[in-house]
C-alpha positions in Angstrom: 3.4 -7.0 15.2 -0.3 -6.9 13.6 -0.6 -6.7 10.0 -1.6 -3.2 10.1 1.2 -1.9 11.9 3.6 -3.6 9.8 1.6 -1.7 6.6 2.2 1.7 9.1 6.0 0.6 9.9 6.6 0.1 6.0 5.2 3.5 5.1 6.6 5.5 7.2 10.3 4.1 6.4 9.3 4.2 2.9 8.1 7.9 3.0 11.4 8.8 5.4 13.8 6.5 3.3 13.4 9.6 0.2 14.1 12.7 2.6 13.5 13.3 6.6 10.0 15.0 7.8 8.1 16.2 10.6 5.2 14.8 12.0 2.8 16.8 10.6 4.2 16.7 7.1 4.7 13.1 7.6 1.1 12.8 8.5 -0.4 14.5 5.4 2.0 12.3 3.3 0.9 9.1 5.2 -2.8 10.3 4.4 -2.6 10.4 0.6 -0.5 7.1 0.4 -3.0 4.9 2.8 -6.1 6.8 2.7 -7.4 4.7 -0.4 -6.7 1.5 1.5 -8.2 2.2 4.8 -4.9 1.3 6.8 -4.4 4.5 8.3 -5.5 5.9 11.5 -3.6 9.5 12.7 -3.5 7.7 16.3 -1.1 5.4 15.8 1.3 7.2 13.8 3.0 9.1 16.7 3.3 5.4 18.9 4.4 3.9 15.6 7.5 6.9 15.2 8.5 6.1 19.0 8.6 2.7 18.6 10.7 3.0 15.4 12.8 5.4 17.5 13.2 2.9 20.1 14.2 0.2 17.9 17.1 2.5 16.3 15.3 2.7 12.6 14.5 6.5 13.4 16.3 9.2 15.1 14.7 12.5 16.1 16.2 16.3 14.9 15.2 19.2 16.5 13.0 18.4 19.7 12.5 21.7 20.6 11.6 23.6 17.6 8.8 25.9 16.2 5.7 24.5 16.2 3.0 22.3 13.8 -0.6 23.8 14.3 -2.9 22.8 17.5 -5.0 19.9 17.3 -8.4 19.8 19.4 -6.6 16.7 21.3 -3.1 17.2 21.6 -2.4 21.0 21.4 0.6 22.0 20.3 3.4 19.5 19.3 6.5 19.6 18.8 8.0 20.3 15.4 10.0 17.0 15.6 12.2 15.7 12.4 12.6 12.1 12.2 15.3 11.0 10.0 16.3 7.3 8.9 19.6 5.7 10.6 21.6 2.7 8.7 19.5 0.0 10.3 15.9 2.0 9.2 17.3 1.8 5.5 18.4 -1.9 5.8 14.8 -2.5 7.8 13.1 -1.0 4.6 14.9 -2.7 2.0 13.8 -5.7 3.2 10.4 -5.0 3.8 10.5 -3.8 -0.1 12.2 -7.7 -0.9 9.3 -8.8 0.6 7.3 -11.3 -1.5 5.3 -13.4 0.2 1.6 -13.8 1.1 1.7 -11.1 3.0 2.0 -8.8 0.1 -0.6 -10.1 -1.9 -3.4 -8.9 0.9 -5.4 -6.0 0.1 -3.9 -3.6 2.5 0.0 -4.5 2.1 -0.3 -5.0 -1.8 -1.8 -1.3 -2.3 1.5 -0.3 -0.2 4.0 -2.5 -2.0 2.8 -1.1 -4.7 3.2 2.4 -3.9 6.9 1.8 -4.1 7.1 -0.3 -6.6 9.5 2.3 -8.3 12.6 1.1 -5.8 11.3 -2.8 -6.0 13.4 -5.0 -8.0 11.6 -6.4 -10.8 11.9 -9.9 -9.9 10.3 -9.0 -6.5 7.4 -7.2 -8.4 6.4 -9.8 -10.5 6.2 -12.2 -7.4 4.1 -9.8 -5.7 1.9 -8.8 -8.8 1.7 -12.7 -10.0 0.7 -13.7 -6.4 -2.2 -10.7 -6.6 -3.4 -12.6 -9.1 -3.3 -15.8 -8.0 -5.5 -14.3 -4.7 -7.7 -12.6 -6.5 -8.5 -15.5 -8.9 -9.1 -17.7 -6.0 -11.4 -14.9 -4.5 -13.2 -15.0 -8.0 -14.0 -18.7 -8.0 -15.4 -18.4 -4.6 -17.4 -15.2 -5.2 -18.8 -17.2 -8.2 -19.5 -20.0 -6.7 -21.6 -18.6 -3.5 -23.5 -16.6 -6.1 -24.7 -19.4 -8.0 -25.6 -21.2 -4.7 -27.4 -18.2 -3.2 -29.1 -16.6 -6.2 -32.6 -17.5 -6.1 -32.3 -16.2 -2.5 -31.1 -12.8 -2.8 -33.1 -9.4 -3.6 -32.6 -7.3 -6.5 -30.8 -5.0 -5.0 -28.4 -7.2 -2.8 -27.9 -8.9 -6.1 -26.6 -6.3 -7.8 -24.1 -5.6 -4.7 -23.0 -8.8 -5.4 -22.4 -8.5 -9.0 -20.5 -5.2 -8.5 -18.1 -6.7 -5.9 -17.7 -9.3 -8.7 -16.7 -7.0 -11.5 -14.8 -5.2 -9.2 -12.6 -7.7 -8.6 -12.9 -9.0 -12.2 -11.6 -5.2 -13.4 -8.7 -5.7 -10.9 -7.5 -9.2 -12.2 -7.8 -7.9 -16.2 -5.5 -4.7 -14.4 -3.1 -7.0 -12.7 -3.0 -9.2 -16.4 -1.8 -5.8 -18.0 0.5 -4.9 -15.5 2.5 -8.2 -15.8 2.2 -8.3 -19.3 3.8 -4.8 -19.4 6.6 -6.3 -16.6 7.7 -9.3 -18.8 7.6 -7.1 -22.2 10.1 -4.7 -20.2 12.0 -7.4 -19.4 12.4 -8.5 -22.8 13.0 -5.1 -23.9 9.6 -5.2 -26.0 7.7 -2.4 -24.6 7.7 0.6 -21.7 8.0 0.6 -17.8 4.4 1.8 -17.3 1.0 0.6 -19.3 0.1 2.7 -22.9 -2.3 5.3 -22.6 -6.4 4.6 -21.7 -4.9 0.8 -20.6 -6.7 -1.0 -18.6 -3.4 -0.2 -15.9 -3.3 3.5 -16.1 -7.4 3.4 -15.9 -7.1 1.4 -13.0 -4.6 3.3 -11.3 -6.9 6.6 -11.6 -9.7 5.2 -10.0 -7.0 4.5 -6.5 
């Protein structure tokens, strides 16, 4: 399975583990939770529900149903329900106990994250340490192939290069705050989610 499809598979059993949905709902839902992170593309939701289906983490209600509204491509489809079975909730929980590199990637972190309210907090500090550690590694690089190249580059492709810099720069001080706020929670010190005009809840608008 590419990396992709697993961002697609965890979705949609994350979006289905909280209530079942149709395709078209499911769609829309699937739009606002990936759009931001570019891992989304509408044709391979429907070969991603029948593979799901066929590996006995989905079933299907109502196959013959009213109907979702035509599409230039497909015309009308049926209003299909997919539901989680037993094995689709065991398949998600341990996508959410899921730690690793993996995780830390720009496409599946933005999704780990999305469910970070079911995610133990052991597992989300793994996830959101190792963030950290990417993106710091990412920094040093970024810094260092700017100080090589430099004298090279134009005014303007310099400036692209400083504002991928501070990008990422604004996501490590974000991350910082977020497990700052994790381990104060822990403790018992402080609140489940970053104080008002944090660096957190800032970042988290601009998603």
């Amino acid at each position: 399975m590419s990396r992709r499809s697993g961002i697609l598979e965890f979705a949609v059993l994350g979006l289905l583990h909280d209530s079942p949905m149709h395709g078209y709902e499911l769609r829309k839902r699937l739009n606002v939770l990936l759009g931001s992170f570019r891992a989304f593309s509408y044709g391979t939701l429907y070969p991603c529900l029948k593979g799901l289906v066929a590996q006995g983490y989905l079933v299907e209600d109502n196959p013959d149903a009213e109907y979702i509204p035509a599409t230039a491509l497909n015309g009308k489809r049926s209003k299909i329900v997919y539901r989680l079975t037993g094995e689709g909730k065991q398949r998600f929980e341990e996508l959410l106990a899921d730690s690793g590199p993996d995780a830390w990637e720009d496409e599946h972190f933005g999704v780990h994250f999305a469910f970070f309210g079911q995610t133990d907090r052991a597992v989300r500090m793994r996830v959101l340490e190792g963030r950290r550690n990417r993106l710091e590694e990412r920094l040093e690089r970024m810094r260092a192939s700017l100080a090589r190249t430099r004298e090279r580059l134009d005014a303007y492709t310099l400036e692209l290069q400083r504002h991928g810099l501070e990008s990422v720069e604004r996501e490590v001080r974000w991350l910082n705050e977020l497990i700052e706020t994790e381990r104060a929670n822990r403790n018992g010190r402080g609140p489940a989610t970053g104080p008002p005009g944090s660096e957190a809840e800032q970042h988290h608008a601009e998603q």
